[in-house]
Each structure stands twice: as C-alpha cells, then as structure tokens.
N, C-alpha and C positions, 0 to 999 in steps of 0.2 A: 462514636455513637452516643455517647453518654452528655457530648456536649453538644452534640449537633442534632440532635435525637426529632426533631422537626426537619431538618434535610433528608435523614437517612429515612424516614418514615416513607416524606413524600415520594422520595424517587426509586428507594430497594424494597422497600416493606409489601408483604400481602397476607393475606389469612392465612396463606399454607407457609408462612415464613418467609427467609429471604436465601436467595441463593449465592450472595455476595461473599465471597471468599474471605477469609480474616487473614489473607497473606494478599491483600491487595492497598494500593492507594487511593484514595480518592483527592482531586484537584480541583477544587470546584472555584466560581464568579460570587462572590460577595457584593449586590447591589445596595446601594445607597441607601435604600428602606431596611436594607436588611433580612429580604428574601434573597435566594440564591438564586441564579441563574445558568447559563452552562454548565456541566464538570469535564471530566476525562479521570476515566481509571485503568492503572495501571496497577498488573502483580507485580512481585517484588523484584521479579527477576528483570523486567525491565531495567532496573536500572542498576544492571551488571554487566559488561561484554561477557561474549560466550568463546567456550574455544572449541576447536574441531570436534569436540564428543559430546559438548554441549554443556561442559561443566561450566560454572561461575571462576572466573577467575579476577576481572579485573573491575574496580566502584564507575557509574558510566551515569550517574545521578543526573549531574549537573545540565546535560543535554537533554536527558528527562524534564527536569522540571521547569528551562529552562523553555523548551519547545511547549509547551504544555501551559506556561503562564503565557506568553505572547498569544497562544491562540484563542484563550480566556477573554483576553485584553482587546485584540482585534473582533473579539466576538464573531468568528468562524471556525467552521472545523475545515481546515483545507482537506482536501478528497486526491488521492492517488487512483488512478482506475486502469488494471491489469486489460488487455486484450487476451480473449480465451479460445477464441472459435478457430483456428490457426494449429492446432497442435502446442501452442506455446505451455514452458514451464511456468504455468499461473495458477489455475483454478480447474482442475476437473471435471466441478460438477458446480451447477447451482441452482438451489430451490427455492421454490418459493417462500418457505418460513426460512432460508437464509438472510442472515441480519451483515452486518457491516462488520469487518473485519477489524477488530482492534487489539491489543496485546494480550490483553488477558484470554480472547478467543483462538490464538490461532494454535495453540496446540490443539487443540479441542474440535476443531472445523474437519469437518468431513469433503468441503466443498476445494480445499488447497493440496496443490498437487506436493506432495513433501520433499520435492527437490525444490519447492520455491519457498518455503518455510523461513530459510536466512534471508533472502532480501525482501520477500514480508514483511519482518522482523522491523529488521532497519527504518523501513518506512513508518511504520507501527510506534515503535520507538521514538521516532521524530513530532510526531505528533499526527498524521496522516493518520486520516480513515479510509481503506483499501477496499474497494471494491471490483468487480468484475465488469467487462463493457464488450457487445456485442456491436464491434462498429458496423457491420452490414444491417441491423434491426435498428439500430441505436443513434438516438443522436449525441454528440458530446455535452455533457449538462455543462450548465455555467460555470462550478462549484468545481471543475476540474483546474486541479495545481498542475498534477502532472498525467502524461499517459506512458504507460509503462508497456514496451512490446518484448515477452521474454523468450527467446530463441522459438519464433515459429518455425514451423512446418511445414505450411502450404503459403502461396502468396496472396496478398491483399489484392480485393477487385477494387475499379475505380473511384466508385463509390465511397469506397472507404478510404481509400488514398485522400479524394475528393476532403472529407470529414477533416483527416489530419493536415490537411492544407489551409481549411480554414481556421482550426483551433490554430497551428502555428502561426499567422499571419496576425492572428490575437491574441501573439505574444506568450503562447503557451509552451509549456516544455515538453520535449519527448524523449525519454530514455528508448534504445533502440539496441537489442542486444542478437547475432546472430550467429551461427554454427558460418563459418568458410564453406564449406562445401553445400550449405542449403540452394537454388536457386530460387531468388524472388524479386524478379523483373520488376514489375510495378511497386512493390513498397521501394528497391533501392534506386528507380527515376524518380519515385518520388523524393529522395532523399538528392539525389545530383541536381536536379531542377530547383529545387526548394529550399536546400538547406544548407547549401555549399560543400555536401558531405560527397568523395568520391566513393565509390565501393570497388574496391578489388578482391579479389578471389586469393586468398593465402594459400598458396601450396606448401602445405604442412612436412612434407620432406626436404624445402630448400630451408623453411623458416619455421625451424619446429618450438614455436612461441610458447606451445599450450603443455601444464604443464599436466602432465599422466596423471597423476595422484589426485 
C-alpha cells in the first residue's frame, strides 16, 4: 500500500474505508505507461492445500501465482460457470447484488451450497472466476472456460442439452459429475451422441467403488 498507494487508492479505497483484508494478495498488470491494469486477489490461504478439516497443511503457491500471472498476461479472466437449476451441488441461491466467485469470497458467500465449497475452491484457486448459469434462461457467454454439471437431480430438457451441444462442438469443456443411481435420459444421450462418453448404471452392491467416508 505504501508503495503502490495510487493502485490501492484507485481500485480498494472509498470514504468509508476499504474493506480489503490485510491477509490477502494482490496480483496485479503493470502496463507500459505505468498505469495498472487487471489484478486478481487472493487470501493467504489460497495458496495452501487444505486437509479434510480444513487446516493448512501443505505451500500450494506456486500454481497460485503461476495461474494468476498467465491470466494477467493473456489479458483474460477465464470463467468456470456451475449449473444450478437441477438440484446440483453448486449454488443454492443467487441474488442480485451477488458478485463473482473468487477465493477470498467463498467462505463468505451465502449464495454456495457448502458441500461444493472444495471444488470451488480448486477452481478459484486456478485462477477461474466461478459463476452460476441457468442453461434453460441462459445462453452460454463467450467467456466460458469451462461448464461444470455437479451431481444433478433432475434431468436437463432439450434446450439445454441443445446449449451444451453447441458450446462442445466449440470446443469447450464440460465437467460432468453424477450419483449411479440418478436417472437423466437426456443430459446422458446427450453425452453418448456427442461426446463418445457411454453411461451405465453402477450397481453399487456388485462394484462398491464409493467410498462411505
């Protein structure tokens, strides 16, 4: 702050103070002139691994700062975007003064369901700005890296199948994560038709994969 004190003004500062954490990072675009341009901020626990209870255990910097200069560099934020309207472990809830999901925010969000809080995290972590997408209202923005489906509930109509058919075909990614036992006809043809993915049904008594804990 003291040497950057024209960054920190321009983009944390206001009359009633600033609300910026002093256990945070900032990463910021140092342009040619000498104004700044993009940043990303990260608490400190970002760039730690966590373990099952949530303590720090292990330095995780390197993919921090690492993810975080390339995105500087490319002069984009790549966008991860959860599907929510499904029952899926994503997003609960989302309001209107909800802002973009980034690391320093997600303990703090009201709007994440807290069983998806660790692969959040991850994403967060990488440099991803994590937002919510309502594929049957929504179209997919340009600015999508990835689309993240996290153990729905109900199945996708065609519409929306329609949607990730054509983000895939331009080359986009989709994580796709489901319970065995859910039934969801149209999102898994869409995945047999389109993505060379088969879907079978694990019967969890011959092939007990998952682990209890």
């Amino acid at each position: 702050i003291e040497k950057e004190y024209t960054f920190f003004k321009q983009n944390f500062h206001t009359d009633s103070g600033t609300q910026l954490s002093q256990n945070v990072v900032v990463i910021a675009r140092k342009n040619a002139d000498g104004t700044y341009g993009e940043y990303r901020i990260f608490h400190y626990q970002a760039f730690y691994g966590l373990d099952t209870e949530g303590n720090l255990y292990a330095y995780n910097g390197e993919m921090v700062f690492t993810s975080a200069i390339l995105g500087l560099v490319m002069d984009e934020s790549p966008t991860v975007y959860f599907t929510w309207q499904h029952g899926e472990t994503s997003f609960s809830n989302w309001t209107k003064n909800s802002v973009a999901i980034d690391y320093e925010t997600i303990e703090t969000s009201t709007d994440i369901n807290p069983k998806a809080k660790e692969l959040i995290r991850v994403f967060a972590q990488s440099g991803y700005v994590v937002k919510p997408i309502d594929l049957a209202t929504e179209n997919i923005p340009a600015d999508a890296r990835t689309i993240v489906i996290n153990n729905p509930q109900s199945d996708f109509s065609e519409i929306e199948t329609q949607k990730l058919l054509n983000y895939f075909k331009n080359s986009g990614t989709i994580f796709c994560f489901t319970e065995y036992n859910i039934d969801l006809p149209n999102l898994y043809e869409f995945a047999e038709a389109n993505c060379g993915v088969t879907v079978k049904p694990l019967d969890a008594t011959k092939n007990p994969l998952k682990d209890a804990s």
